[in-house]
N, C-alpha and C positions, 0 to 999 in steps of 0.2 A: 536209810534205815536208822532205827534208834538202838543205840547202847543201853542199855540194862544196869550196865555199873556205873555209868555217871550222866545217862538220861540227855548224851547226846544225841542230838535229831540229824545231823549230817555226819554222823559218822559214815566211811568210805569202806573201811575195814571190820570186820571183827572176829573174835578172837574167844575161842571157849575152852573155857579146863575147869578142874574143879574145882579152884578159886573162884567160878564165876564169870562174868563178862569180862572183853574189855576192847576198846576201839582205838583206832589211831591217834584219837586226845587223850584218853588215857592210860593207855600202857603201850606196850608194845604189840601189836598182833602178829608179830613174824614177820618171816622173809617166803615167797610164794616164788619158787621157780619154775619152769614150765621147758623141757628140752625141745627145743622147732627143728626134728628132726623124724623121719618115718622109721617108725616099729610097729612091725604087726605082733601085738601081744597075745594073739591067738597061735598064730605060729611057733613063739616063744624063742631061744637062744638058738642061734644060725652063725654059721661060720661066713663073714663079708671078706669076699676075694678082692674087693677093691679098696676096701684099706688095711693097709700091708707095712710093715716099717722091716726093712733089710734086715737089719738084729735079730731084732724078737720074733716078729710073725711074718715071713717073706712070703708063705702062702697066702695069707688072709687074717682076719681075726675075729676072733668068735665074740661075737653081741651076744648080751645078755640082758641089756635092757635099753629104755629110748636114754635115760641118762646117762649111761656106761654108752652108748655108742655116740651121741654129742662130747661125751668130756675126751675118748679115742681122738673124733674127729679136729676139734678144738686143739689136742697138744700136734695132732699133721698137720696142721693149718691147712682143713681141707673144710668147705663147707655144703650144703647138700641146696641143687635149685629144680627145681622141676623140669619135665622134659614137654616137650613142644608137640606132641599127639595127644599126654593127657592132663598136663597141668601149666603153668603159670610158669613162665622161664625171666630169671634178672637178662637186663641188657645191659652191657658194660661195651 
């Protein structure tokens, strides 16, 4: 794709505000995080009985979003794989 503010042709990234353009040569376009974790954002904030921390939440804890339930999962050092009827399971 082409930049607009500095008429790069490989640019990877870009980046709009309204200053104008800008690509990975010339400024900065952000940081682009993505949480690899399932939320149904239909269903919206749900109470998860499987991650539980003794203290705070021994019943469960309520998700409120895909990033609020990865950054949860991340400080239990717990991480999410799929299950073997309907998705794609890690082998360790």
């Amino acid at each position: 794709m082409t930049c607009n503010g500095c008429q790069n042709k490989e640019a990877h990234r870009i980046s709009y505000s309204s200053k104008g353009e800008s690509c990975d040569k010339c400024g900065n376009p952000g940081k682009v995080t993505f949480a690899d974790v399932f939320f149904d954002a239909k269903k919206g904030a749900y109470l998860d009985h499987n991650i539980t921390d003794p203290v705070k939440a021994p019943f469960g804890t309520m998700i409120t979003s895909r990033s609020h339930k990865a950054e949860v999962m991340k400080q239990n050092g717990l991480r999410e794989v799929g299950d073997k009827r309907h998705g794609s399971r890690d082998r360790f």
